[in-house]
C-alpha positions as CSV (number, residue, x, y, z in Angstrom):
1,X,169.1,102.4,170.0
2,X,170.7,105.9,170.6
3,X,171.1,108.3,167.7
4,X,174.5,108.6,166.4
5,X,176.2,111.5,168.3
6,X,175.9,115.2,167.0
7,X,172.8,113.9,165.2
8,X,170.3,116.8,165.8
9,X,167.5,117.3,164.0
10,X,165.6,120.6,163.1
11,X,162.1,120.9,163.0
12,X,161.2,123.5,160.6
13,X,157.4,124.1,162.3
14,X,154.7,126.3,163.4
15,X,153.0,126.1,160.0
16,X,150.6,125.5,161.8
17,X,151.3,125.3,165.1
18,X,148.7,122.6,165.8
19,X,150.1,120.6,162.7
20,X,153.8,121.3,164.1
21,X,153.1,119.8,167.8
22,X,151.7,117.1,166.2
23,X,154.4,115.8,164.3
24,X,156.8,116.1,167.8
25,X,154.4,113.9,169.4
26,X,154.6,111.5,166.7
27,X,158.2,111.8,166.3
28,X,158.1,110.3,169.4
29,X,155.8,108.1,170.0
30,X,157.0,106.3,166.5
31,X,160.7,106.4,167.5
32,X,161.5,102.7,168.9
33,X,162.7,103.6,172.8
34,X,163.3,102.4,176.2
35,X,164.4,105.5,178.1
36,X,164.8,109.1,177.5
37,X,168.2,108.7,176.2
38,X,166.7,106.3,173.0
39,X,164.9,109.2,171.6
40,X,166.0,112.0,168.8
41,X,167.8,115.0,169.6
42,X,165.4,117.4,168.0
43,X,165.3,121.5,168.0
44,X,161.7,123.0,166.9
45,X,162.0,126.7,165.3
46,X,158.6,128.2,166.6
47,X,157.6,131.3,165.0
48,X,154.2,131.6,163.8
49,X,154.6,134.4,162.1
50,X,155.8,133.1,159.0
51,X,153.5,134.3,156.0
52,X,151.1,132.3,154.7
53,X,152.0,129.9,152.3
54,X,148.8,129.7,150.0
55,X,148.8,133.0,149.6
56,X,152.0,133.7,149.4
57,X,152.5,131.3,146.3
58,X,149.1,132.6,144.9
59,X,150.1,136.1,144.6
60,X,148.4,137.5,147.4
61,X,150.4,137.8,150.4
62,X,153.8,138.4,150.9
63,X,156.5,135.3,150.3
64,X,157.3,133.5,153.0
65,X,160.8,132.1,151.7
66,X,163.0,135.0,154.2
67,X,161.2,133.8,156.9
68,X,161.3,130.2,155.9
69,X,165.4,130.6,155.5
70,X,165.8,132.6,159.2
71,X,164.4,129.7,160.8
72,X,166.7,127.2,158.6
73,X,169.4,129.2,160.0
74,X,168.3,129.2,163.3
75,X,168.3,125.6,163.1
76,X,171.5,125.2,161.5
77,X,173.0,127.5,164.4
78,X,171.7,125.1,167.1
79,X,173.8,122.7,165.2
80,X,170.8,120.4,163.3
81,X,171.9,118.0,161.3
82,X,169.3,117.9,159.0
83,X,165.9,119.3,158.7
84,X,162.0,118.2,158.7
85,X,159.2,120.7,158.0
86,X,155.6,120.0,158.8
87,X,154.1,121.7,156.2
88,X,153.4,120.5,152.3
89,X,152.6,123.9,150.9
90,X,156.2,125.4,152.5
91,X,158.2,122.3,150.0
92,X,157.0,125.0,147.3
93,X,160.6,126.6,147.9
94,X,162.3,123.5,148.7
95,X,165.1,124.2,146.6
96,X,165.6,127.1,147.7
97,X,165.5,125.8,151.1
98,X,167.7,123.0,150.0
99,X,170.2,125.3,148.7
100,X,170.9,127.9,151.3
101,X,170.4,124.7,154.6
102,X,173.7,123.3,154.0
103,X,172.2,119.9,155.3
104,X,169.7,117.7,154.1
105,X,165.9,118.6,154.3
106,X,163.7,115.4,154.4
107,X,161.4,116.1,151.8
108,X,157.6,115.3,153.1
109,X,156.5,114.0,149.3
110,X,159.4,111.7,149.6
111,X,158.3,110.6,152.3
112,X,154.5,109.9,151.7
113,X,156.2,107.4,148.7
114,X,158.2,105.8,151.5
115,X,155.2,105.0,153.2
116,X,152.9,104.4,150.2
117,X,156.0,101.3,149.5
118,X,155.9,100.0,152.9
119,X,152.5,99.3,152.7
120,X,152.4,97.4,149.6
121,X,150.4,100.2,147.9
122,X,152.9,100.5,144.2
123,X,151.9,100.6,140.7
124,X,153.4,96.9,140.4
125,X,150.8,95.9,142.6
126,X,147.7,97.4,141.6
127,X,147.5,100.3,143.4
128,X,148.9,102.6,140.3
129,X,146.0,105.7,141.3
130,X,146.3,107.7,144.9
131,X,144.1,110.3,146.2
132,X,145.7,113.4,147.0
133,X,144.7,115.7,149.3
134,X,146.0,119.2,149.8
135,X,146.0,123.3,150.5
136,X,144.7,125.0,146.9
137,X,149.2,126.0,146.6
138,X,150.3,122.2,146.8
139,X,148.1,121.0,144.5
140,X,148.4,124.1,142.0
141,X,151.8,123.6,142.4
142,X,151.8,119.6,141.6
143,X,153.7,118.7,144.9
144,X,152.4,115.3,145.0
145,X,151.3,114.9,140.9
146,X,154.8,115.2,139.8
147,X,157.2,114.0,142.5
148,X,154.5,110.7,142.8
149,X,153.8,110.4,139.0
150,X,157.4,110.2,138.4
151,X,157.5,106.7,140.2
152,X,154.7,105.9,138.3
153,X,151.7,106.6,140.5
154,X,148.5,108.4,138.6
155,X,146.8,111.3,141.7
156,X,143.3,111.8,141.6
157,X,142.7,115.1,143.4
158,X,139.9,116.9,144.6
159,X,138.1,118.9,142.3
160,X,137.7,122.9,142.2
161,X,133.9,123.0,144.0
162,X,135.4,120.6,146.7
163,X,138.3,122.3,147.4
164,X,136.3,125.8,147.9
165,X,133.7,124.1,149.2
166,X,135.2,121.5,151.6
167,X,138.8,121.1,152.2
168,X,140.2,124.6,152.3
169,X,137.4,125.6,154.6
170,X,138.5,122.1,156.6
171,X,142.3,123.3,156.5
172,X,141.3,126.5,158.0
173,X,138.6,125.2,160.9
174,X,141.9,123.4,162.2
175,X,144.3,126.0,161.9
176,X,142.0,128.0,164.3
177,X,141.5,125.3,166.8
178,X,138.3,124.0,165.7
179,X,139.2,120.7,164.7
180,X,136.0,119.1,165.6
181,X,134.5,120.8,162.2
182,X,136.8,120.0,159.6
183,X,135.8,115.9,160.0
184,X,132.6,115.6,158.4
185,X,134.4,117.9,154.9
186,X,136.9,116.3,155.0
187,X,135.8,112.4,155.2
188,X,133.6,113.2,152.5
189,X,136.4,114.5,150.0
190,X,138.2,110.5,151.1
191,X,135.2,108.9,149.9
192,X,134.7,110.5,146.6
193,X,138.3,110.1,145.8
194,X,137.9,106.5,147.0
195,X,134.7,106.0,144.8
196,X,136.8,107.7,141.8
197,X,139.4,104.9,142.0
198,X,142.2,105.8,144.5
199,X,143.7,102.8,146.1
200,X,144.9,104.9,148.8
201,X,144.4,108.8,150.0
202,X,147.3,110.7,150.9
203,X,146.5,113.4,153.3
204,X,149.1,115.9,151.7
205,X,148.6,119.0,154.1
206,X,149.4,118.3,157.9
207,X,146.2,120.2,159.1
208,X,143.8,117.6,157.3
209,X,145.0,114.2,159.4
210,X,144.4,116.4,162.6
211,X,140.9,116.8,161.0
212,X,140.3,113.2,159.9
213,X,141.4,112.0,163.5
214,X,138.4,114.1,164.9
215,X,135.9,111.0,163.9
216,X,136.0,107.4,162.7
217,X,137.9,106.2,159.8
218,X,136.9,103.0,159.1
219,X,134.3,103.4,156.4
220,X,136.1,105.7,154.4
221,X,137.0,103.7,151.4
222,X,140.9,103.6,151.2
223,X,144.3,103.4,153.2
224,X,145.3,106.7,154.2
225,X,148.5,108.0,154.2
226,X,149.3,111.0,157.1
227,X,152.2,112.9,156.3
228,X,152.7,113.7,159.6
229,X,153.5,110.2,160.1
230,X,155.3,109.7,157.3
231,X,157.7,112.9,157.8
232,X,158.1,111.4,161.5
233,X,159.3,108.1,160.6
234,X,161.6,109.9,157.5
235,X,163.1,111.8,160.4
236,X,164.1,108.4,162.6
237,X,165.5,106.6,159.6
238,X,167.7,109.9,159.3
239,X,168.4,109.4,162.9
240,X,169.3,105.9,163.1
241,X,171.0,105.4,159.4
C-alpha cells in the first residue's frame, strides 16, 4: 500500500489553521494503512499570515495571491508532487496558482463532485439540486455554481440575511477557536436548504464541517458533503494512482 516513491504531497494550509489540522488528521485517518510506512508523504506550509481571502477578493484587504504562491514554492522546494489546499475561498486564484505550481493542484470543488458521485447523489439519479455552503467570496465568486452546474447539478445557496446573519458569523466563531458556537447557525442554514429542495449539502468552506461536528447531525435533512473529506480522499487517489 506504499505511495509510489518521490510522491510528496504539499499541503497548501493554515487558512485556517483549525481547518488545516483538520484535513491532516483526515488525510490520515482515511488513508487505508497498516504501519507508518502505508501512509502519504505529506509537507504542510504553515504560515497564518496569509491575507484574508474574503476580503481580499472583496476589495477590502490586500490580495493574498503573493503569499499564496511563496508557500507553493515552498512546497515545490521540499519536492511536493502535487498540491492540496484546505481552503475554498483561496481556489479564487486557482489558476493562477495552477500556473506558476508546476504540479498539479487537486482542486477542492473537484473534489466535492467526486464525492457527490460516489454517493449516488447525480442528476441521473434524482439528486439534480445541492446545497451549497460557503464564505460570502466563494459563493460571490460561483466556486461551486459553476464548476457543479457544469456537470449538471442546480446549487441552492444560502440567502443574503443568512449569510450575514448565520454562516459568516459561524465561519468566524471557528476561526477563533469557538467552535462550540457556530453549530446551532449553521445546522439551521442545512435545514432550510434541505426544506428548499437540496438532495445533499455541500459544506463548501473547511471551517463550517468543524462547526457542524460540534452537535448532532442526524435530523438535518440531507447528506452532507465535507470538503475536508473530500480534498483528503482527492489527495490519496493522487497518492496511490
Amino acid at each position: 500500500m506504499e505511495a509510489a516513491d518521490g510522491k510528496i504531497l504539499g499541503v497548501l494550509g493554515v487558512m485556517g489553521p483549525l481547518a488545516s489540522a483538520q484535513f491532516m488528521l483526515r488525510l490520515t485517518l482515511l488513508t487505508p494503512a497498516g504501519r507508518d510506512q502505508d501512509h502519504i508523504p505529506a509537507v504542510l506550509w504553515s504560515d497564518p499570515r496569509v491575507p484574508d481571502r474574503t476580503r481580499g477578493r472583496q476589495g477590502g484587504g490586500p490580495d493574498p495571491l503573493p503569499a499564496l504562491l511563496r508557500g507553493i514554492a515552498g512546497l515545490r522546494r521540499a519536492g511536493c508532487g502535487a498540491i492540496a489546499i484546505p481552503c475554498n475561498t483561496a481556489h479564487g486564484w486557482y489558476e493562477e496558482m495552477a500556473a506558476a505550481a508546476g504540479c498539479p493542484i487537486l482542486h477542492i470543488v473537484d473534489a466535492a463532485a467526486a464525492d457527490l458521485r460516489a454517493a449516488g447523489l447525480t442528476p441521473a439519479s434524482g439528486a439534480g439540486r445541492i446545497g451549497v455552503m460557503g464564505t460570502a467570496a466563494t459563493l460571490a465568486m460561483r466556486l461551486y455554481q459553476d464548476r457543479l452546474g457544469a456537470e449538471g447539478w442546480d446549487c441552492l445557496v444560502p440567502s443574503a440575511e443568512q449569510m450575514e446573519r448565520l454562516v459568516s458569523p459561524a465561519i468566524a466563531a471557528v476561526k477563533a477557536n469557538r467552535v462550540a458556537e457556530a453549530y446551532a447557525p449553521l445546522a439551521e442554514v442545512v435545514r432550510d436548504l434541505a426544506a428548499r429542495g437540496a438532495s445533499a449539502v455541500v459544506l463548501g468552506c473547511t471551517e463550517i464541517p468543524l462547526g457542524i461536528a460540534a452537535g448532532p447531525t442526524d435530523g438535518l435533512g440531507a447528506p452532507l458533503v465535507d470538503t475536508i473529506d473530500a480534498l483528503a480522499r482527492a489527495a490519496i487517489r493522487w497518492a496511490r494512482g
